[in-house]
C-alpha positions as CSV (number, residue, x, y, z in Angstrom):
1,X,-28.1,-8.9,17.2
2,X,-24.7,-8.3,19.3
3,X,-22.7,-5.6,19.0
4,X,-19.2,-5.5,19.4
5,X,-16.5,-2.4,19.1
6,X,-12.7,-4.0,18.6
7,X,-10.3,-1.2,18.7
8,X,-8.2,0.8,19.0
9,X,-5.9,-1.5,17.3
10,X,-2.1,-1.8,18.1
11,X,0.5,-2.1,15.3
12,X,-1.6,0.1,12.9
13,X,-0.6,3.5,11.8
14,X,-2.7,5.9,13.4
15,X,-6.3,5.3,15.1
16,X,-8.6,2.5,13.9
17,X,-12.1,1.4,15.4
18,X,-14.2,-1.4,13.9
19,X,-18.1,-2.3,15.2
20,X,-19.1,-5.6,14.6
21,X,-22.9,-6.7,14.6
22,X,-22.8,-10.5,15.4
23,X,-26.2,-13.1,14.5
24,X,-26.1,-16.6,15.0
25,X,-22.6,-16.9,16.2
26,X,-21.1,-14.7,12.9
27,X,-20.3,-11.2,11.7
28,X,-23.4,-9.9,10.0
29,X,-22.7,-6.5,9.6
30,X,-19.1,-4.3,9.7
31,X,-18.8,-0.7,10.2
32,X,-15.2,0.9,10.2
33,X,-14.3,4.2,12.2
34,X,-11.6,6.3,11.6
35,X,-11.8,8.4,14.5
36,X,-9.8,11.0,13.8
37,X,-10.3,14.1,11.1
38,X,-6.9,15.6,9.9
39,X,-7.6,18.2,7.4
40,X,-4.7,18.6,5.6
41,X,-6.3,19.6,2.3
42,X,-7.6,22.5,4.1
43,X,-4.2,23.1,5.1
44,X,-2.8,23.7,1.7
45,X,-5.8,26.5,0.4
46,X,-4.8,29.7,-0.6
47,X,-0.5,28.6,-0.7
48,X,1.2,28.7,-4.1
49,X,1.6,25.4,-5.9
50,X,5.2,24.4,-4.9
51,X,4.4,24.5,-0.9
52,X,2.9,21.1,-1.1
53,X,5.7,19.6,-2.0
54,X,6.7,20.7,1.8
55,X,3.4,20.1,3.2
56,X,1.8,16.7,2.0
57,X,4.9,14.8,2.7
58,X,4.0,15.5,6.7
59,X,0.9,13.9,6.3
60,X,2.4,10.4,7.5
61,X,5.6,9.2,9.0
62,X,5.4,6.2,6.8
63,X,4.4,7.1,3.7
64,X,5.8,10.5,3.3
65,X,7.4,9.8,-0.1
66,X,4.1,8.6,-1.4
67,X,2.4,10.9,-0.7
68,X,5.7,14.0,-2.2
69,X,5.3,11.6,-5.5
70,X,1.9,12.1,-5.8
71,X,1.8,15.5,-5.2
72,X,5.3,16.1,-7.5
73,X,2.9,13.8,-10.3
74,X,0.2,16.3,-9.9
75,X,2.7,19.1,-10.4
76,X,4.4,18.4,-13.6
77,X,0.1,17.6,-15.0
78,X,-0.3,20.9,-14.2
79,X,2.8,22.2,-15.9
80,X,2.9,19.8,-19.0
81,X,6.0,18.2,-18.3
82,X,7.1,14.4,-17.8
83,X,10.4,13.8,-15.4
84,X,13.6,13.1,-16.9
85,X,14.7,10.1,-17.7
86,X,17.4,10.0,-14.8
87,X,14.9,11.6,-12.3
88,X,12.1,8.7,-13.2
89,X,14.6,6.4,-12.1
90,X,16.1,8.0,-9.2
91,X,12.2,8.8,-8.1
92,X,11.1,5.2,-8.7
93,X,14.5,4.1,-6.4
94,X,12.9,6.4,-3.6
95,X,9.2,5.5,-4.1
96,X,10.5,2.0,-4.4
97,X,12.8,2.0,-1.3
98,X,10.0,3.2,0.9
99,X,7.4,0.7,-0.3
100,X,9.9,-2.5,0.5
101,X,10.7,-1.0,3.9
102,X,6.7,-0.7,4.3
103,X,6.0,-4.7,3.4
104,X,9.2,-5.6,5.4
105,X,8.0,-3.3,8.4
106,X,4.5,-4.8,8.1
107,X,5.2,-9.0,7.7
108,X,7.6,-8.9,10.9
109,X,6.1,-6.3,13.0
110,X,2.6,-6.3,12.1
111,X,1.4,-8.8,10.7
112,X,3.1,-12.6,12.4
113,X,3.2,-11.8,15.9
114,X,-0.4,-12.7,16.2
115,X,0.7,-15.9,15.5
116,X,2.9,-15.3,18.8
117,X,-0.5,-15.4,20.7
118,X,-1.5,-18.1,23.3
119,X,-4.6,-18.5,21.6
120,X,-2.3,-20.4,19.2
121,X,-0.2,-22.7,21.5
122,X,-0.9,-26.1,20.6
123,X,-0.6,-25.3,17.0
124,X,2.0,-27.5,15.0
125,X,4.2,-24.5,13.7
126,X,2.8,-22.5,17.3
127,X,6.9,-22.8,19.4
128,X,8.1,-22.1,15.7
129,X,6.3,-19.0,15.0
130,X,6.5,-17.5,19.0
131,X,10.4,-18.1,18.5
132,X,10.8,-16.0,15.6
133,X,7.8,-13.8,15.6
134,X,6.8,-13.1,18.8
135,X,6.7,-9.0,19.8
136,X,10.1,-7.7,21.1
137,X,11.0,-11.1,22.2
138,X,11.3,-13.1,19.1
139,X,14.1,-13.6,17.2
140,X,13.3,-11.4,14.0
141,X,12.9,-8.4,15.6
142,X,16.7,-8.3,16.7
143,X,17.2,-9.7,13.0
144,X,14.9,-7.7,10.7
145,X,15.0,-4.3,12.5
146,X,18.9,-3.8,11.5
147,X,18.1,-5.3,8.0
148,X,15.5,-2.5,7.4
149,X,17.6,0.1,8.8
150,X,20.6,-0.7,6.5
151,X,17.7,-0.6,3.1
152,X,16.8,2.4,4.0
153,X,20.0,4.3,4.1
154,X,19.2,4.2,0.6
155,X,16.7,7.4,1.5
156,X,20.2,9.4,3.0
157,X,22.1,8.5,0.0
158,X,18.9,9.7,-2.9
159,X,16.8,11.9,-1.0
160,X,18.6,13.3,1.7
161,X,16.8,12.3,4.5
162,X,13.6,10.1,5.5
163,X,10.4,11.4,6.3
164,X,9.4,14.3,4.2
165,X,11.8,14.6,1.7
166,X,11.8,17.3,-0.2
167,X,13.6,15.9,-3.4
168,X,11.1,14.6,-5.7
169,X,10.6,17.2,-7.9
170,X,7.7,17.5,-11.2
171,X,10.6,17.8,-13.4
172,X,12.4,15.0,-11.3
173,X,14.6,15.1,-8.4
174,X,16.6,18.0,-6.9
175,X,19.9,16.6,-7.1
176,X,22.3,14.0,-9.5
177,X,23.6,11.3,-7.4
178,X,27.6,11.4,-7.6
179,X,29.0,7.6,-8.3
180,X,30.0,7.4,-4.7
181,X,26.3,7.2,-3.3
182,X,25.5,5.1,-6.8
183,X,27.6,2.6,-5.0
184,X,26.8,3.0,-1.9
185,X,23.0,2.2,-3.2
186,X,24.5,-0.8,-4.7
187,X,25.9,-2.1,-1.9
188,X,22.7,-1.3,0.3
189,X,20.7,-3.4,-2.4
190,X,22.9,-6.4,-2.5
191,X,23.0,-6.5,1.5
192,X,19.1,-6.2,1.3
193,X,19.1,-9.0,-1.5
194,X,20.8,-11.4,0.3
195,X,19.4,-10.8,3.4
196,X,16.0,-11.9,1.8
197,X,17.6,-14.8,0.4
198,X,18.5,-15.8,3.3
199,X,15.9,-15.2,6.0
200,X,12.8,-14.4,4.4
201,X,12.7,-16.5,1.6
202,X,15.2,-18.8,1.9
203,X,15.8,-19.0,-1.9
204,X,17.2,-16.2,-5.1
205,X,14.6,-13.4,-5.8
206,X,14.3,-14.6,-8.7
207,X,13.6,-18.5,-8.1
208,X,10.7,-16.9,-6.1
209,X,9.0,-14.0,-8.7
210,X,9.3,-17.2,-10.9
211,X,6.9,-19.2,-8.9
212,X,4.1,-18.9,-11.8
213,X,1.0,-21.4,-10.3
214,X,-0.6,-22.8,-6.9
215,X,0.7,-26.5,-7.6
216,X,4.3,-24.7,-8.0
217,X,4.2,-23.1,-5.0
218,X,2.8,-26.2,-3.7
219,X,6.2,-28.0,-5.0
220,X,8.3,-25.2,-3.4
221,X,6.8,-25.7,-0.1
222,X,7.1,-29.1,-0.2
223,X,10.8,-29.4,-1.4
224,X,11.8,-27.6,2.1
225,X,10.7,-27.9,5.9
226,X,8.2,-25.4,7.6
227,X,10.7,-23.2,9.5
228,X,13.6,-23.3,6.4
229,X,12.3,-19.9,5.8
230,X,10.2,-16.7,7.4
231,X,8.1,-17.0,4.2
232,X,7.7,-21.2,4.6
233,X,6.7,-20.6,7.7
234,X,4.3,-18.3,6.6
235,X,2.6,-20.6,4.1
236,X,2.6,-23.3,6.8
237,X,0.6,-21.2,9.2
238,X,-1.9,-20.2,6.5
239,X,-2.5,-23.3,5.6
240,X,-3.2,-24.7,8.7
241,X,-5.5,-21.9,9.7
242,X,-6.9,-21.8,6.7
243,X,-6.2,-17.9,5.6
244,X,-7.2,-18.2,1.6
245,X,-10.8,-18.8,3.1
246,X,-11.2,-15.4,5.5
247,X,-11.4,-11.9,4.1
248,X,-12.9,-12.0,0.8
249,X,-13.9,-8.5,0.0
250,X,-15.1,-7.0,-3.2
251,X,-13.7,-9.1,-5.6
252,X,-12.9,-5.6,-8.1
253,X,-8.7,-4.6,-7.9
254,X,-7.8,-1.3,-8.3
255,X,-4.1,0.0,-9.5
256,X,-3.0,3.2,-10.8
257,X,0.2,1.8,-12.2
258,X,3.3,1.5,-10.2
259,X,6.9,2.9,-11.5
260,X,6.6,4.6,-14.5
261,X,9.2,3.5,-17.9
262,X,9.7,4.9,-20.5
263,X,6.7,3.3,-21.8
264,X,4.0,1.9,-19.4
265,X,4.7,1.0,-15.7
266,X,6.7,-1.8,-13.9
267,X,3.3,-2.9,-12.7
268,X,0.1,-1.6,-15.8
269,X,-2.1,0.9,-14.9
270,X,-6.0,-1.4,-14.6
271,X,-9.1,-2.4,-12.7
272,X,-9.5,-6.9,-12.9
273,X,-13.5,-6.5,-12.1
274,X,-14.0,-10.1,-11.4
275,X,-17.5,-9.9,-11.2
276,X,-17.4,-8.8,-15.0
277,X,-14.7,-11.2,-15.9
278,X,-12.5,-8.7,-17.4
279,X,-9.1,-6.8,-17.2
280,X,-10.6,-3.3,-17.6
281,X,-8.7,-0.3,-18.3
282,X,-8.4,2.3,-15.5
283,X,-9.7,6.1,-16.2
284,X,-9.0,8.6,-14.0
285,X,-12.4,10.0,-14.6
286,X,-13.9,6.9,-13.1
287,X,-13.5,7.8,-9.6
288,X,-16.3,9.6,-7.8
289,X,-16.0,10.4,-3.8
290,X,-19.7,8.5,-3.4
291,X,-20.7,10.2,-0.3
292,X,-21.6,13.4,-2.1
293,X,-21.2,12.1,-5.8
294,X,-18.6,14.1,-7.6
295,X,-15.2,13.8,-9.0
296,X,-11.9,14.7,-6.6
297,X,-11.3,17.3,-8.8
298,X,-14.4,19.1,-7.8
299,X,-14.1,17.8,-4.1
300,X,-14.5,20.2,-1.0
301,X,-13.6,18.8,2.3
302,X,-15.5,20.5,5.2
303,X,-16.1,18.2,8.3
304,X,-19.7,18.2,9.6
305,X,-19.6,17.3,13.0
306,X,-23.1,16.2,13.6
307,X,-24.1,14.1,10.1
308,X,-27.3,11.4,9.8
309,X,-26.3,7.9,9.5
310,X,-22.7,9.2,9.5
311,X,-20.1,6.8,11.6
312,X,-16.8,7.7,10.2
313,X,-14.0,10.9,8.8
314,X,-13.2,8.5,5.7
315,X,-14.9,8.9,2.8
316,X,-16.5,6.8,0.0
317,X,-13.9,6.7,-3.3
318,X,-15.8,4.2,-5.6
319,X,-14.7,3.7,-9.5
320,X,-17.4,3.6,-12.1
321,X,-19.9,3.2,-8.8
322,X,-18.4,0.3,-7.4
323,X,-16.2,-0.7,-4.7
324,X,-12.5,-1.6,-5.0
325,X,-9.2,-2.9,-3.2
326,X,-5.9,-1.6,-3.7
327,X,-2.8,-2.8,-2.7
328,X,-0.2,-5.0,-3.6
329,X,-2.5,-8.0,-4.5
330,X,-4.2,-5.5,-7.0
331,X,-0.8,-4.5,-8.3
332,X,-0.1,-7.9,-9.0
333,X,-3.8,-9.2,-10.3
334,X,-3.9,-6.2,-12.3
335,X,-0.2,-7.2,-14.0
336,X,-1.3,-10.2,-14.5
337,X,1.4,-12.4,-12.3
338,X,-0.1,-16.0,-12.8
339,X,0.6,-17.3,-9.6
340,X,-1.5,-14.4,-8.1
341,X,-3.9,-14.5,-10.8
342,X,-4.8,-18.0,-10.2
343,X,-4.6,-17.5,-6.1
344,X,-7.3,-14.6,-7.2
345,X,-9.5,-16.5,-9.1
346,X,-9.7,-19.1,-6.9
347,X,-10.8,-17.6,-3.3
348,X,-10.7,-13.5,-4.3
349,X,-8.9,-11.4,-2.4
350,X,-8.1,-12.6,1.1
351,X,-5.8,-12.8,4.1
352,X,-3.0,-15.0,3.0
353,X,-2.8,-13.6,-0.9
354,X,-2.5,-10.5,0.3
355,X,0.3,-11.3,2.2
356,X,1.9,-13.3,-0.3
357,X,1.4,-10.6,-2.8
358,X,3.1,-8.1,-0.6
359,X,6.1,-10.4,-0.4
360,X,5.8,-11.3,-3.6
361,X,6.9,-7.4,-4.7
362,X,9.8,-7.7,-2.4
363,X,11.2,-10.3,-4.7
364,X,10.6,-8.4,-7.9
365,X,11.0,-5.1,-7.3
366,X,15.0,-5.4,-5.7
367,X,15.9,-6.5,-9.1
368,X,14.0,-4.0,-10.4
369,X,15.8,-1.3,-8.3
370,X,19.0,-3.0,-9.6
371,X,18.1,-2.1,-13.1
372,X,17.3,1.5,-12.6
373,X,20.1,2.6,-10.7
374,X,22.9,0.8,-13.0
375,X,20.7,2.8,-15.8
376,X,21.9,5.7,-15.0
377,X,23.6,7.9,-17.0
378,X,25.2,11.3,-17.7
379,X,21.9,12.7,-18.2
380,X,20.1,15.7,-17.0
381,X,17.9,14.6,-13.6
382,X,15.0,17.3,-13.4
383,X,13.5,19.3,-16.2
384,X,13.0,23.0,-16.0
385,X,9.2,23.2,-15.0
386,X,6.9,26.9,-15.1
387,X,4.1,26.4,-13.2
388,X,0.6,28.3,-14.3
389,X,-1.3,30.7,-12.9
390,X,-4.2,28.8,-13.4
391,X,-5.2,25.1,-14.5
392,X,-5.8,21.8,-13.1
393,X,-3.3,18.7,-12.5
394,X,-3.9,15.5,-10.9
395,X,-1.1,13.1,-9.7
396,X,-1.5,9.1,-9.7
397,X,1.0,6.9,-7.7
398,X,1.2,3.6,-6.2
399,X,2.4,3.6,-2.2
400,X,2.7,0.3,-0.7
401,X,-1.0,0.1,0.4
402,X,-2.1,1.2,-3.1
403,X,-3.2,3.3,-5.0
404,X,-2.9,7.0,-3.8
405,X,-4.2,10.0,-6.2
406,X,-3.5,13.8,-5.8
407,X,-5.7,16.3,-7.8
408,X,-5.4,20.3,-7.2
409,X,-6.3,23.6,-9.1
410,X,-4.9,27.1,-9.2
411,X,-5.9,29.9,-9.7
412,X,-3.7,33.1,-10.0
413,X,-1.1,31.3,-8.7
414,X,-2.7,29.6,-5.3
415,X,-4.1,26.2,-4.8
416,X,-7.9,27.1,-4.6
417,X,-8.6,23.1,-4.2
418,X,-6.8,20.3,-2.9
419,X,-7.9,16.5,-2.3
420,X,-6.4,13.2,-1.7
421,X,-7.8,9.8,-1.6
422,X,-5.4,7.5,-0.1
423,X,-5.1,3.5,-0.5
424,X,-6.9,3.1,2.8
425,X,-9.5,5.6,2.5
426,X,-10.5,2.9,-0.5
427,X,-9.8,0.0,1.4
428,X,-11.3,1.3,4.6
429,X,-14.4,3.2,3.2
430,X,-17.8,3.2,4.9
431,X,-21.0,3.0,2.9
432,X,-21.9,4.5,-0.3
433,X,-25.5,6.7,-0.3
434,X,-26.9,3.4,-1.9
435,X,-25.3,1.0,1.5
436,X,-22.9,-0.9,-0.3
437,X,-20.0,-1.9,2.2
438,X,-16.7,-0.4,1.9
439,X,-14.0,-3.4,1.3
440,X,-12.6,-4.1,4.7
441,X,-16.5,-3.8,5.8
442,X,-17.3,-6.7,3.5
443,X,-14.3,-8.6,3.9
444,X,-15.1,-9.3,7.5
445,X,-18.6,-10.5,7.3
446,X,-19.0,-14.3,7.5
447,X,-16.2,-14.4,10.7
448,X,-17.2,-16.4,13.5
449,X,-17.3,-14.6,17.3
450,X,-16.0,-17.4,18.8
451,X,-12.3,-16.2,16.8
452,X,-11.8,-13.0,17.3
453,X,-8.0,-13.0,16.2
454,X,-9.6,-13.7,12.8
455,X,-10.9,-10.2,12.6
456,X,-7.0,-8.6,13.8
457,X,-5.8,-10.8,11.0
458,X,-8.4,-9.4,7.9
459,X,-7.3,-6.2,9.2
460,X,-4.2,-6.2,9.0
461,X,-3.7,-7.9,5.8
462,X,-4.8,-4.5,4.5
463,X,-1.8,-2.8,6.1
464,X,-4.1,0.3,6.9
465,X,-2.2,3.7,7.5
466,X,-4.9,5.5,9.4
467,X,-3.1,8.9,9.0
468,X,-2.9,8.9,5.6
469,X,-6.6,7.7,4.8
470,X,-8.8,11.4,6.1
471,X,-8.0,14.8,5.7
């Protein structure tokens, strides 16, 4: 047995560490280190209710308004109230804008320039990919960066600012939009649209969300050349390095439902379990932090410096006992998109449908943006809310990694408890007290040592935010 540690890692949010036993040439054994304990739920002890509104939005640069949803979620459960119908959809344009930025951040700085590396020269699609993809050099860095920064003006125009807004409210959000910024919104969404048409995808949103089976994607790609899109070229490199075969994990997808209606989600609320063969419905109640059995609700964060068989600060969220993956490819599965159902039931959860979920979202969520903000109306935007002195709440929302949960209790008007389980601290979790592998720890078993860019790609199709996964 050969031991090998790979980190830190580069172009990952926040500090990452993986040890890798190798046997006969392959990964027999993962263990995954997040170095470094945070300790924001600690933080928020003993204030009253409405400071984590201010507070939990800090916990990441990236995911701020993730993490202010779920915490404005857990808020209005404790008070009994639902959002406005205005505020749901100026709160889903937020939540929404932030998420694209984070799959748009993640394909062109993340994720493809690996495919930049000499390890790759020789490839067919190799001067393709280093043109367009390679770090600081390649041409979609000078082309994507100012793309992103024009999206997410949307932020200035809703919320004010971006990070750590402090607009998302449990009744709504803090402020009406005038028609002005409604336009201005507009006009940042049709730029963004036709930008994707034209560089990432190379075709309408909508000719793309409508891609419903493997042998239609398999026509698309055939009806254009490799580099006639970012996304083309994409598919060309996973195929050829054969990315639907690497980083199968634990087969059970995990989402709390994503942008709430007036009925339901944009994306249904579910757990696919392919091991039982079954869409399975998702109860919050299911969820036990494994390392010390017990519900978030009832969770107590206290870091123990010195702990047996301990390796990492993330702990060990597990639903009905089991291990599961978030993330946009459990959105997805879990809606039942048939082109990412069938990728899923084919070869699980891996490197490239990950990836081509995440992009996936990109093309049906803009339109779905569309739709809210031309909703909106003359409406109130945020419901009077009294908080209790005492009770329970618990907030559910989907970031762009996954599925993200909140759950706090007062008493006499202070938080008394306060825990978070983040997508990653799912995706990235160590083992359970019975040794079942977290899903990033399973996914990388079976890679050979002689590839080690294999493992930097299974990581990153996770698109793990370090600082967001222990507190």
């Amino acid at each position: 047995m050969n031991r090998v540690v790979v980190g830190p890692f580069n172009r990952v949010e926040g500090d990452l560490e993986v040890s890798l036993d190798f046997e006969d040439g392959r990964v027999a054994a993962a263990y995954v280190n997040s170095p470094l304990f945070r300790g924001f739920e600690q933080i928020l002890i003993g204030r009253e209710p409405m400071d984590a509104l201010a507070i939990v939005p800090r916990i990441c640069g990236i995911c701020s308004v993730s993490q202010s949803a779920a915490a404005a979620a857990a808020l209005a459960d404790l008070a009994g109230v639902r959002p406005t119908p205005n505020g749901q959809r100026v709160s889903n344009l937020v939540l929404a804008a932030e998420n694209l930025a984070d799959h748009f951040t993640h394909f062109y700085l993340f994720f493809t320039p690996d495919f930049a590396r000499d390890a790759y020269r020789g490839r067919p699609w190799f001067d393709a990919a280093a043109a367009r993809f390679k770090a600081t050099t390649g041409s979609a860095t000078a082309d994507a960066l100012p793309a992103r920064a024009a999206f997410l003006q949307i932020m200035g125009s809703l919320a004010g600012k971006w990070p750590h807004s402090m607009t998302l409210q449990p009744g709504g959000v803090a402020r009406a939009p005038q028609m002005a910024e409604r336009l201005r919104v507009f006009a940042a969404l049709r730029e963004f649209r036709a930008w994707l048409e034209r560089r990432l995808f190379g075709d309408r949103l909508e000719a793309i969300a409508g891609i419903d089976s493997v042998a239609a994607l398999r026509r698309w790609m055939d009806a254009r050349p490799a580099t006639a899109s970012d996304f083309r070229l994409f598919l060309a490199i996973a195929e050829d390095l054969k990315l639907a075969q690497i980083g199968r994990a634990t087969d059970r997808f995990l989402s709390h439902g994503a942008y709430p209606k007036d009925a339901g989600w944009l994306f249904p609320r579910g757990v696919l379990d392919l091991p039982a063969g079954a869409l399975q419905p998702f109860e919050p109640g299911d969820v036990l932090e494994a390392d010390v059995p017990r519900h978030p609700s009832e969770g107590d964060t206290r870091p123990v410096e010195h702990k047996d068989g301990a390796y990492t600060w993330c702990k060990a969220p597990r639903w009905q006992g089991q291990v599961a993956e978030c993330g946009a490819l459990a959105r997805q599965v879990v809606a039942g998109h048939p082109l990412i159902r069938e990728l899923v039931m084919e070869n699980g959860g891996n490197v490239a449908s990950r990836v081509i979920a995440r992009l996936l979202e990109l093309a049906l969520v803009v339109p779905a943006m569309e739709q809210w903000l031309t909703a909106l109306d003359d409406g109130p935007f945020c419901e009077q809310v009294v908080l209790p002195t005492d009770g329970r709440g618990c907030g559910l929302v989907e970031a762009a990694r996954g599925a993200l949960g909140h759950w706090l209790t007062v008493r006499g008007g202070h938080i008394v408890r306060y825990q978070i389980i983040a997508p990653t601290t799912w995706n990235f979790s160590p083992r359970d007290a019975a040794g079942t592998p977290g899903a990033l720890e399973q996914a990388l078993v079976g890679l050979p040592e002689a590839a080690p860019l294999l493992v930097q790609h299974v990581v990153r199709s996770f698109d793990p935010c370090m600082v967001c996964t222990v507190h």
